[in-house]
N, CA, C and O atoms as a MOPAC input file, in Angstrom:
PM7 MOZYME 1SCF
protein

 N      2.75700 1    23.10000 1     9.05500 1
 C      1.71700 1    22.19800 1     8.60200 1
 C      1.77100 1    22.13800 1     7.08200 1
 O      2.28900 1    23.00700 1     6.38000 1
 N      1.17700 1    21.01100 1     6.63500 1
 C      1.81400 1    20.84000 1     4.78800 1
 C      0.08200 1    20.22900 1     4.64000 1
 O     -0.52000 1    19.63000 1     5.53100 1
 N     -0.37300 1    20.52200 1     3.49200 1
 C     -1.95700 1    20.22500 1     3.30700 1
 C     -1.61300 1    19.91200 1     1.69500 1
 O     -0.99400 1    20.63700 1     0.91500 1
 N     -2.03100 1    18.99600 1     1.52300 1
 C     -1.90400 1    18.41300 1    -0.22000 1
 C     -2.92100 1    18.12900 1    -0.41500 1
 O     -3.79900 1    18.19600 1     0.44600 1
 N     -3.19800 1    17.54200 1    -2.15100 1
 C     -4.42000 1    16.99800 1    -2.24700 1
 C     -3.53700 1    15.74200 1    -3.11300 1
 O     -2.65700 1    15.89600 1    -3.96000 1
 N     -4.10700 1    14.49300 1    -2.58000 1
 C     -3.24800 1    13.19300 1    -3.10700 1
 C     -3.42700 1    13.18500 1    -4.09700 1
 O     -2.48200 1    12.66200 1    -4.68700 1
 N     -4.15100 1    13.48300 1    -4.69900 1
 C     -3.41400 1    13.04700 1    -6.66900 1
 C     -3.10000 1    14.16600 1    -6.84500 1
 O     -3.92600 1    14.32300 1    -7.74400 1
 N     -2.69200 1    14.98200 1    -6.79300 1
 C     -1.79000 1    15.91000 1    -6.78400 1
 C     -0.30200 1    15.38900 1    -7.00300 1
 O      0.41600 1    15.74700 1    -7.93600 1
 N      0.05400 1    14.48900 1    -5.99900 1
 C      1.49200 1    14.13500 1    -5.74900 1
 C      1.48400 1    13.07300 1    -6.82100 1
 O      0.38000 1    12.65800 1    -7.17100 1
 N      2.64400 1    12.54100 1    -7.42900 1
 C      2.86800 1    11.95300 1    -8.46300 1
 C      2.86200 1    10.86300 1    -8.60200 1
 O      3.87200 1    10.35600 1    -8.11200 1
 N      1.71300 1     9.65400 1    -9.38200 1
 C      2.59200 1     8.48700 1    -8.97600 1
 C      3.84800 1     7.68800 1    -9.65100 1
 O      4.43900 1     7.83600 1   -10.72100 1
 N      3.92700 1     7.20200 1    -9.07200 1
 C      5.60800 1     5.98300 1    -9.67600 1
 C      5.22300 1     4.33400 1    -9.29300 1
 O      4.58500 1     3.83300 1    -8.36700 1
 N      5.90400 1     3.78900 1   -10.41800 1
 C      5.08600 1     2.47600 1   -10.30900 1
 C      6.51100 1     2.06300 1    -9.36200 1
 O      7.63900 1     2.49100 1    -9.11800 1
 N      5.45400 1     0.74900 1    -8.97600 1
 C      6.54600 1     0.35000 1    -7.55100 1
 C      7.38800 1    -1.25100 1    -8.82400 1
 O      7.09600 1    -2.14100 1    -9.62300 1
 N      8.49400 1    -0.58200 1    -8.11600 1
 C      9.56400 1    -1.45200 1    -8.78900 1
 C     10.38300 1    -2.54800 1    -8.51900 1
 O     11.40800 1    -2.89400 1    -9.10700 1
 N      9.44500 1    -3.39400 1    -6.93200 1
 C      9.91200 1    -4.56400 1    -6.50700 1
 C      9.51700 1    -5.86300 1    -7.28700 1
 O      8.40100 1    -6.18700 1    -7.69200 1
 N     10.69800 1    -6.51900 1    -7.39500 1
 C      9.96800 1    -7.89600 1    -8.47600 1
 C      8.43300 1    -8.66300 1    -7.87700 1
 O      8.03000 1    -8.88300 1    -6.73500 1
 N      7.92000 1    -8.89300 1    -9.06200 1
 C      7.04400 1    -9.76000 1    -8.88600 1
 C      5.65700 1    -8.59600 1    -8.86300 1
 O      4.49000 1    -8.89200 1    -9.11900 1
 N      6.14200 1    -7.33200 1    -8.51100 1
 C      4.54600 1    -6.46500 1    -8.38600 1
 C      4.61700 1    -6.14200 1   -10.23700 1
 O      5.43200 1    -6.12700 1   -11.15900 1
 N      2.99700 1    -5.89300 1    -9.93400 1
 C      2.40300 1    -6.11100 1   -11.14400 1
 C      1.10700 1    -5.29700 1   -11.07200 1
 O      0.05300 1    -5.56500 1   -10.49600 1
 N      1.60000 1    -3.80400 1   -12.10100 1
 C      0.53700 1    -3.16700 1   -12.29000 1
 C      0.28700 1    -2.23900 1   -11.18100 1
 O     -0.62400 1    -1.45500 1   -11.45000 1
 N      0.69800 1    -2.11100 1   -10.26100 1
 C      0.96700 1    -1.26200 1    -9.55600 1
 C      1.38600 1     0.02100 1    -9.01700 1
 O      2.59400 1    -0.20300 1    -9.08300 1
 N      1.30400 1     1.36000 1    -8.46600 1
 C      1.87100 1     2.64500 1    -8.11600 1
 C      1.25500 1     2.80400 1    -6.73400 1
 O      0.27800 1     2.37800 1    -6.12000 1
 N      2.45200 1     3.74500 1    -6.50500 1
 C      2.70900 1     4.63900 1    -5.25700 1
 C      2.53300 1     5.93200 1    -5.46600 1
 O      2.68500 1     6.42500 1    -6.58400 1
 N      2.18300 1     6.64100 1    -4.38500 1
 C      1.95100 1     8.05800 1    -4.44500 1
 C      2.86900 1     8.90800 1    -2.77100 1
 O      2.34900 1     9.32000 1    -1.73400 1
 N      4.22000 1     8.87500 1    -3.16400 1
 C      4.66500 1     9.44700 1    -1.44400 1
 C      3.52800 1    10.83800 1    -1.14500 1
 O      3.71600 1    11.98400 1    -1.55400 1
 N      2.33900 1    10.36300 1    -0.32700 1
 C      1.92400 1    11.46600 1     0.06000 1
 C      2.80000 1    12.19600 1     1.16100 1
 O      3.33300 1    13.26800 1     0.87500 1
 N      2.94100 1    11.68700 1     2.28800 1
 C      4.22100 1    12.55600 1     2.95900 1
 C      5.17100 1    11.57300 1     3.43200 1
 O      4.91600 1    10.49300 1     3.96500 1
 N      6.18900 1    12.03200 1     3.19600 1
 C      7.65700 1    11.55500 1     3.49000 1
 C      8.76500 1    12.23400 1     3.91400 1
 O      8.66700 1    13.18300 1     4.69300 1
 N      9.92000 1    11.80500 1     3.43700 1
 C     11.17100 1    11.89100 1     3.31500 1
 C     11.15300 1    13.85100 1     3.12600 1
 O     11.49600 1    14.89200 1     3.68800 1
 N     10.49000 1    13.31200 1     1.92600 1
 C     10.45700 1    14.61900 1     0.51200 1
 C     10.30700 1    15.67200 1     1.40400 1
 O     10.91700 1    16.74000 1     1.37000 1
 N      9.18500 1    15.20300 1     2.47100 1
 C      8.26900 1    16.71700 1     3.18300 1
 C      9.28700 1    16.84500 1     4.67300 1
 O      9.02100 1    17.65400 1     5.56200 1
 N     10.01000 1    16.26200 1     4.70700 1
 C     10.69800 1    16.20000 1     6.53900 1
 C     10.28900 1    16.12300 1     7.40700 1
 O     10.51600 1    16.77100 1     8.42800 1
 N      9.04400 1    14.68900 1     7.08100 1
 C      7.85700 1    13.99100 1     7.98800 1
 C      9.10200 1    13.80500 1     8.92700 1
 O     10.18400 1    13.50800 1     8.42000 1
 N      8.96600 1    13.98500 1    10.37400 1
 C      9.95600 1    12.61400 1    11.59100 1
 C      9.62900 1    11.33800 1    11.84900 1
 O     10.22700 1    10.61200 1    12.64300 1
 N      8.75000 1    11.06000 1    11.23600 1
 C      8.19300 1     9.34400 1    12.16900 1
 C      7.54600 1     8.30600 1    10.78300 1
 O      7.85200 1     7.15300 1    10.47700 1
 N      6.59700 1     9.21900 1    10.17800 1
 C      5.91700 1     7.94600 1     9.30800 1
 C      5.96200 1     8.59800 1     8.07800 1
 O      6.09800 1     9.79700 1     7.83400 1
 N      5.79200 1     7.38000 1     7.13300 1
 C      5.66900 1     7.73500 1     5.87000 1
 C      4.12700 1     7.60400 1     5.16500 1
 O      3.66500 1     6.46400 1     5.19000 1
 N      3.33300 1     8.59500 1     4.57500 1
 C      1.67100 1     8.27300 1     4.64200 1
 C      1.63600 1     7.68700 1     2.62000 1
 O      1.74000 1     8.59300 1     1.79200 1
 N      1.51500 1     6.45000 1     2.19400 1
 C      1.80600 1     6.31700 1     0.94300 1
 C      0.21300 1     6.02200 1     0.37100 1
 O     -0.65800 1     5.73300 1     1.19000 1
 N     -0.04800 1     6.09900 1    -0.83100 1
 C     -0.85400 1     5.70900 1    -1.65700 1
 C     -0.98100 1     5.09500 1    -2.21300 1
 O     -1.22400 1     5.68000 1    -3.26900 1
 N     -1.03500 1     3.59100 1    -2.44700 1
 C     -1.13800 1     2.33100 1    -3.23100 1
 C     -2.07300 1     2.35500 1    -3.97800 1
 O     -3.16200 1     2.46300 1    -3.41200 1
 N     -2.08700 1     2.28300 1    -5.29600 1
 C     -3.39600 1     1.96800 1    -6.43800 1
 C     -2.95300 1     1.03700 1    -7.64200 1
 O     -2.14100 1     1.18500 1    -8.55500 1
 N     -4.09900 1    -0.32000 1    -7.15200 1
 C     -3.76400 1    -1.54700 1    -7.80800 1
 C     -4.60500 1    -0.99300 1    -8.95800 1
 O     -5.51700 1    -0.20400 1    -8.71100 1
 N     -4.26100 1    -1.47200 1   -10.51200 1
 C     -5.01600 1    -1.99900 1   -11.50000 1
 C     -5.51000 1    -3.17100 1   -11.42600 1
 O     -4.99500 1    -4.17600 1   -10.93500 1
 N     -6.79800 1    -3.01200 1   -12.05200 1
 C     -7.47200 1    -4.56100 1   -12.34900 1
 C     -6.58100 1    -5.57000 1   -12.13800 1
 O     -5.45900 1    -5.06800 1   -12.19500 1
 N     -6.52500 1    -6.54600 1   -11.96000 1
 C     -5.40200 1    -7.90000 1   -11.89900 1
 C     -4.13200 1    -7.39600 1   -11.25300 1
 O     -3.15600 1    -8.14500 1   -11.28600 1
 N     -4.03100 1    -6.24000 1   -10.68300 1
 C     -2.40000 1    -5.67900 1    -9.89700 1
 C     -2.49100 1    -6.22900 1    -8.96600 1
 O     -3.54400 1    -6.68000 1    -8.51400 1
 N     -0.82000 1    -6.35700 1    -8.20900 1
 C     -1.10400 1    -6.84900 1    -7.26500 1
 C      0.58200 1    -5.77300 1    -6.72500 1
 O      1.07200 1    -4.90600 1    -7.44900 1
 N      1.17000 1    -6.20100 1    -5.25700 1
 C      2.06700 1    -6.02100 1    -4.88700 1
 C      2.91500 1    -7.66600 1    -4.84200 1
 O      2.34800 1    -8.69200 1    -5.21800 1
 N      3.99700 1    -7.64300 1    -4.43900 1
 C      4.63100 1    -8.99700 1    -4.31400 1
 C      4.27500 1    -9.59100 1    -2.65500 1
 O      4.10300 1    -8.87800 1    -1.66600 1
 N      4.24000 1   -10.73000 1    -2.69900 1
 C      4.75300 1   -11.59100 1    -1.65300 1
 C      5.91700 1   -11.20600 1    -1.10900 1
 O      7.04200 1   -11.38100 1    -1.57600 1
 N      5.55200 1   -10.56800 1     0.09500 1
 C      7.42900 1    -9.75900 1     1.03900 1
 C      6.63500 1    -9.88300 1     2.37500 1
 O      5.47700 1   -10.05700 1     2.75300 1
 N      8.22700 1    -9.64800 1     3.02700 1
 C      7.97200 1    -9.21100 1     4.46200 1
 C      9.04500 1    -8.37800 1     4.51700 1
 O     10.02400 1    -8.32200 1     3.77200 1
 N      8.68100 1    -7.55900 1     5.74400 1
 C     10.17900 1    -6.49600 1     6.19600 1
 C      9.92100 1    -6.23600 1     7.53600 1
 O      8.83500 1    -6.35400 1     8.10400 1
 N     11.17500 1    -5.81100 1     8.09500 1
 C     11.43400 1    -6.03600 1     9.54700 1
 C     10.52700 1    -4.56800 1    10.50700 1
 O     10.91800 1    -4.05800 1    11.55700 1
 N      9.49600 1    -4.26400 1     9.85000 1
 C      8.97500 1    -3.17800 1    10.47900 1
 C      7.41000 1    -3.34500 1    10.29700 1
 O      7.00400 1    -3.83700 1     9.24500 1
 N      6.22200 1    -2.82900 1    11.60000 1
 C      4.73400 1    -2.96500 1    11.01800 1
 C      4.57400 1    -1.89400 1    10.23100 1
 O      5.33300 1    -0.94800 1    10.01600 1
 N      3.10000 1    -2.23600 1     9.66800 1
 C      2.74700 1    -1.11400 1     8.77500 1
 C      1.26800 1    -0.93800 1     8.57100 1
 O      0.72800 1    -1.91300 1     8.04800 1
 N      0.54400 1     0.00600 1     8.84200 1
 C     -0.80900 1    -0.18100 1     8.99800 1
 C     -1.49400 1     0.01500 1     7.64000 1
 O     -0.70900 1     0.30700 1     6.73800 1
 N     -2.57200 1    -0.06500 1     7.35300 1
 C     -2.70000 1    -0.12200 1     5.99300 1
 C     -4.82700 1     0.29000 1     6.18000 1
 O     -5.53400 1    -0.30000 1     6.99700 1
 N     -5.32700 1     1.33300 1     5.24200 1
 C     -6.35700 1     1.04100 1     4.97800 1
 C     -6.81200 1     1.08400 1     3.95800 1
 O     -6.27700 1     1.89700 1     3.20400 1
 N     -7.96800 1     0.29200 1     3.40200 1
 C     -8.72000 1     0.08400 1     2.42300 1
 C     -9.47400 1     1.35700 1     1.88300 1
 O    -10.56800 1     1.33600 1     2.44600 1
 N     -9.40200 1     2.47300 1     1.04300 1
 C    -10.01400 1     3.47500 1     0.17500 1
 C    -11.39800 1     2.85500 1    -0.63600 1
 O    -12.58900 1     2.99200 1    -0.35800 1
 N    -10.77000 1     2.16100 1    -1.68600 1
 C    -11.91900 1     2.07900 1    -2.75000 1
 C    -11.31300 1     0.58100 1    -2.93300 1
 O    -10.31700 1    -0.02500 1    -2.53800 1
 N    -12.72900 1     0.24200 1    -3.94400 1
 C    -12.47500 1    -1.35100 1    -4.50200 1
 C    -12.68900 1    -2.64300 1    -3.42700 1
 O    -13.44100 1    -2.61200 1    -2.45300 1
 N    -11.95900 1    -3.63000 1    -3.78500 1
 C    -12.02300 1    -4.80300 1    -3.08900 1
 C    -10.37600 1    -5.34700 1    -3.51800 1
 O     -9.69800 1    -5.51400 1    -4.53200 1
 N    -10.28800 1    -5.44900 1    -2.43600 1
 C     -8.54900 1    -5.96200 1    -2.33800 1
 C     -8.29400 1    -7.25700 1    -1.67300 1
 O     -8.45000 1    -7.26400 1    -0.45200 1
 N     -7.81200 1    -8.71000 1    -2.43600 1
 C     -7.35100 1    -9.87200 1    -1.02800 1
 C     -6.04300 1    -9.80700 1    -0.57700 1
 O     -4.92000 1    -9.60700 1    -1.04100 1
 N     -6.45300 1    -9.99200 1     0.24800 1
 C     -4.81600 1    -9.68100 1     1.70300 1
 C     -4.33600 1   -11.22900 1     1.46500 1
 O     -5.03900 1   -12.16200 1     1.85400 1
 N     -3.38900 1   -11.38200 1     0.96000 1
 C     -2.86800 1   -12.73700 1     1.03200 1
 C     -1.53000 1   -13.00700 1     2.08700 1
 O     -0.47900 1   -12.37100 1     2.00200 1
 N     -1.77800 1   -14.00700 1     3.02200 1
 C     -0.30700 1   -13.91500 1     4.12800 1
 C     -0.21600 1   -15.65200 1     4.14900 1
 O     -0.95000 1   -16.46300 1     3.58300 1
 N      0.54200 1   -15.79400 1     4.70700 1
 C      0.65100 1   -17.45400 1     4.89200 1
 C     -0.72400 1   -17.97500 1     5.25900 1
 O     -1.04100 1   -19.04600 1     4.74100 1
 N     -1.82500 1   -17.22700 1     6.29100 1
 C     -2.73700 1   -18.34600 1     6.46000 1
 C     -4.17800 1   -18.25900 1     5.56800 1
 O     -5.35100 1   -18.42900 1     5.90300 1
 N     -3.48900 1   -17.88500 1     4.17600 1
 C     -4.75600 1   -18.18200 1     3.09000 1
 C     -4.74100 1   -16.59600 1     2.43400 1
 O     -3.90100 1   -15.69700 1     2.40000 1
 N     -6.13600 1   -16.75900 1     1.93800 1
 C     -6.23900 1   -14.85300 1     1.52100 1
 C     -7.62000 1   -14.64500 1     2.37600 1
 O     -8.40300 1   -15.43800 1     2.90000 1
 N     -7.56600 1   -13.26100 1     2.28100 1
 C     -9.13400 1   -12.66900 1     3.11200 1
 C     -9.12500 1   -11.62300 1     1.97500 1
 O     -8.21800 1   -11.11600 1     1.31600 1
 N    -10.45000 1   -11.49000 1     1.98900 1
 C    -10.91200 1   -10.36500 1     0.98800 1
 C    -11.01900 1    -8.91500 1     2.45600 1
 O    -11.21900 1    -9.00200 1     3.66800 1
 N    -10.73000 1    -7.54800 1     1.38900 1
 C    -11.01400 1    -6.62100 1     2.31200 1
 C    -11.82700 1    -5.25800 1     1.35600 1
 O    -11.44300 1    -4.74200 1     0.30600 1
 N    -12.59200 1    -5.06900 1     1.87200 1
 C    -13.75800 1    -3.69800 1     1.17500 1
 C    -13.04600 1    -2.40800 1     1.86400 1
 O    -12.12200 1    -2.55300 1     2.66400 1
 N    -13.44200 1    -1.41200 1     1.57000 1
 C    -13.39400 1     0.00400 1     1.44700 1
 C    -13.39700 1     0.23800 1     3.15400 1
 O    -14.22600 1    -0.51600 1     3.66300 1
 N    -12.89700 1     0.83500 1     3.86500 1
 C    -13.04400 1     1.45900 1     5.71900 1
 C    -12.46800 1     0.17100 1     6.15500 1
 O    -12.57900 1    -0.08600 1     7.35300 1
 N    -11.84000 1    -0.72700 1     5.35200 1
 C    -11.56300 1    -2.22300 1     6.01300 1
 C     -9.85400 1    -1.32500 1     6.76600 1
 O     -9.32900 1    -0.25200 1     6.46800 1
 N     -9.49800 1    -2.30900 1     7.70300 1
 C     -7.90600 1    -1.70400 1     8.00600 1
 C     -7.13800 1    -2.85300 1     8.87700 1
 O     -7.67400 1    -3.70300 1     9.58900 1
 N     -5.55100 1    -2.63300 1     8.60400 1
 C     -5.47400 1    -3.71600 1     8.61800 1
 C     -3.69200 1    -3.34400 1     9.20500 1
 O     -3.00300 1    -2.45000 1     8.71500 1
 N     -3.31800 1    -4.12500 1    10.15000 1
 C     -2.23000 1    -3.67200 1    11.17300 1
 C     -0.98100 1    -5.32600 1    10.62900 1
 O     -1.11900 1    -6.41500 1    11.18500 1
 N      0.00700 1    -5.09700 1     9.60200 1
 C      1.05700 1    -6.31900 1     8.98200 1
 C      1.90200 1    -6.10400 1    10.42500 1
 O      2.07200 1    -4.96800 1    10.86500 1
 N      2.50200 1    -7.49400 1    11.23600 1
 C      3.60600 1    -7.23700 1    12.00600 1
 C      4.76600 1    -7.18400 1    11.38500 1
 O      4.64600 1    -7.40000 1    10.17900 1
 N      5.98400 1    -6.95300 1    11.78400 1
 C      6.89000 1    -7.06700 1    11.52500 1
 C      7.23000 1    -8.30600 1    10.95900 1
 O      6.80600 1    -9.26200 1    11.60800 1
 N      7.88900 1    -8.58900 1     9.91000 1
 C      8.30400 1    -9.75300 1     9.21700 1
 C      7.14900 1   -10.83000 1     8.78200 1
 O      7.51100 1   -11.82500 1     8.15500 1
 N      6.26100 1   -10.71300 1     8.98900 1
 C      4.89400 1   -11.12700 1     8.40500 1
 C      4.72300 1   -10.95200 1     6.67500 1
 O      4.54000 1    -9.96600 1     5.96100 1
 N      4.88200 1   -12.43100 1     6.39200 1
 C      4.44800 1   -12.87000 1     5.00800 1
 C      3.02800 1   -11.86400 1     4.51500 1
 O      2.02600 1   -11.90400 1     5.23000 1
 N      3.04300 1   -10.98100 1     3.25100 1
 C      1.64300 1   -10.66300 1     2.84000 1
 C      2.40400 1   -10.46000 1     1.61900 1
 O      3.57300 1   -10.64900 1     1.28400 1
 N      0.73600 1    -9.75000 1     0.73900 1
 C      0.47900 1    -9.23300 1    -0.13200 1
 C     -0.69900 1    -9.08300 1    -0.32200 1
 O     -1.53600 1    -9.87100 1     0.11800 1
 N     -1.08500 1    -7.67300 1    -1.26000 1
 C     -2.27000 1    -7.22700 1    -1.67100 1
 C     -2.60400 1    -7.64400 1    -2.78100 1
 O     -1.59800 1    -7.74000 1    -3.48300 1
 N     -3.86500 1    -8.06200 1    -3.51300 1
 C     -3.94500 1    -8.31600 1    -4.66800 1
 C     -5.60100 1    -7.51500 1    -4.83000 1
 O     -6.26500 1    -7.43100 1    -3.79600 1
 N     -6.20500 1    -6.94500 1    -6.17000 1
 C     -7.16000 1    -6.27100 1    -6.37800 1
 C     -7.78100 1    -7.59800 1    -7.53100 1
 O     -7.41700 1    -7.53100 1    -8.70500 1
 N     -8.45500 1    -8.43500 1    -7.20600 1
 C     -9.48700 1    -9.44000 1    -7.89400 1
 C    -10.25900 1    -8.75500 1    -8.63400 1
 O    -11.09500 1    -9.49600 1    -9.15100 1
 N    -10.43200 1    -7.18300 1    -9.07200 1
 C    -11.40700 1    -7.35000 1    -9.75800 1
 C    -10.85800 1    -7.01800 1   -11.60500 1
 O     -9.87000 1    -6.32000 1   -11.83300 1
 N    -11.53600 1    -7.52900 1   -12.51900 1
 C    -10.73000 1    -7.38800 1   -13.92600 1
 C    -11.66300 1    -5.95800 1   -14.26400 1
 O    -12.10900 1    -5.92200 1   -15.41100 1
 N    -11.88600 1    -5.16900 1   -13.66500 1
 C    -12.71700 1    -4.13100 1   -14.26200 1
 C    -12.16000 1    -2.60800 1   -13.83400 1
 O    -11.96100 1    -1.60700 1   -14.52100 1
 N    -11.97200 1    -2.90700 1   -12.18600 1
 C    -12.14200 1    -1.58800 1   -11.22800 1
 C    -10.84500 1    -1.24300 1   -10.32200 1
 O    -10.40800 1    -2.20100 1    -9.68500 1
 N    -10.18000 1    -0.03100 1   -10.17800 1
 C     -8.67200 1     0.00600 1    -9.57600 1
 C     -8.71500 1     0.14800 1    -8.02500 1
 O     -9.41400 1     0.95900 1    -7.41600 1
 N     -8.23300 1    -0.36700 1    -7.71400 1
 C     -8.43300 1    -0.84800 1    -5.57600 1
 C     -7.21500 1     0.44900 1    -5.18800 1
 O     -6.04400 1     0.36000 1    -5.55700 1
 N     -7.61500 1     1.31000 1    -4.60100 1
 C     -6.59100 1     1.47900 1    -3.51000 1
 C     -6.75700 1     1.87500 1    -1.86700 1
 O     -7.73400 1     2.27300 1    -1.23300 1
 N     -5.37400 1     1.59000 1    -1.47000 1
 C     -5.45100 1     1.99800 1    -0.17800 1
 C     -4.14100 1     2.96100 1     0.13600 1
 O     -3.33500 1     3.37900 1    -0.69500 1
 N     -4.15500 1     3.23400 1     1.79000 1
 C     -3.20700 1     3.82800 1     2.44000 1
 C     -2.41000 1     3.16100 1     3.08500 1
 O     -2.80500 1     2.17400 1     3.70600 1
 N     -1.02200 1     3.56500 1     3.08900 1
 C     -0.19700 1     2.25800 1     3.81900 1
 C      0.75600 1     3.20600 1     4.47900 1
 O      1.51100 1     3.89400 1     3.79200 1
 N      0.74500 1     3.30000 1     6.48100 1
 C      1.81500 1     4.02500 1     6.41400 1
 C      3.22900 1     3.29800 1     7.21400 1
 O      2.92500 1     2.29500 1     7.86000 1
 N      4.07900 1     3.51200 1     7.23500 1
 C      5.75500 1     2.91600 1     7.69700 1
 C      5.96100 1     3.86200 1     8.10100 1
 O      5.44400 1     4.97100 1     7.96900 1
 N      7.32900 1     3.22000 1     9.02700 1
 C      8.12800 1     4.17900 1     9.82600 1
 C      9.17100 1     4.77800 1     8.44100 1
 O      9.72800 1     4.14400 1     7.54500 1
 N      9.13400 1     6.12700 1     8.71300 1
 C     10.04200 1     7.09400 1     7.73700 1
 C     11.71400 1     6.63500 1     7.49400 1
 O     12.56700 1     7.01400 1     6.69200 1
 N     11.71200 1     5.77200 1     8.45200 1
 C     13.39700 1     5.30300 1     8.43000 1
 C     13.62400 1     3.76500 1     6.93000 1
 O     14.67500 1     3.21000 1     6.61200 1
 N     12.58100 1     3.58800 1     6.50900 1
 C     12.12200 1     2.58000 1     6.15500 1
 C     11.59000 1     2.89800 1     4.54900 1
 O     11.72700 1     2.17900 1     3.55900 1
 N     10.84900 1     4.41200 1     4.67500 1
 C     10.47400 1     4.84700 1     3.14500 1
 C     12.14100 1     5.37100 1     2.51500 1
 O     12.99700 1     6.11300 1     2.99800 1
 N     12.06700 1     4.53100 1     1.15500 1
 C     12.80700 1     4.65100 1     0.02300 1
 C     12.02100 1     5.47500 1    -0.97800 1
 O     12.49700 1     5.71700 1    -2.08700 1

């Protein structure tokens, strides 16, 4: 059993084009010799966002703190704090944190074959 405390683990800003303002935190992964999922930490800055992607795997995702809009092809939805939220496979999104003041994050986890 492995017990952390998430800011503990380090973050690294995510380095896909188009994200902006953005970090990751591998809470467990690769690193730890998770078998199945990867448990990550996303924390937008004010105006951050992630990019517009899809990838060939789901990924469940929940809302921590802040206010975050889920943007996918059919518009954006705003999502609050205990909000959660299941991307299919190859499904257009992105997260964006609307507020210019306060830092949004959530939990996002993937299959471990998949965390880089």
């Amino acid at each position: 059993m492995i017990i952390k405390t998430m800011f503990d683990v380090p973050a690294q800003p995510v380095r896909m084009q188009d994200a902006k303002d953005v970090t990751v935190r591998v809470l467990f992964g690769p690193q730890d010799k998770a078998p199945t999922f990867a448990m990550r930490l996303f924390e937008l800055a004010p105006g951050g966002h992630t990019p517009l992607h899809a990838h060939p795997f789901e990924h469940e995702v929940i809302i921590l703190e802040g206010d975050v809009a889920l943007v996918s092809l059919n518009g954006e939805k705003p999502l609050r704090p205990n909000d959660v939220v299941l991307v299919a496979p190859d499904e257009q999104h992105q997260f964006k944190n609307p507020s210019p003041s306060s830092c949004a994050r959530f939990i996002c986890l993937v299959p471990i074959a998949y965390q880089k």
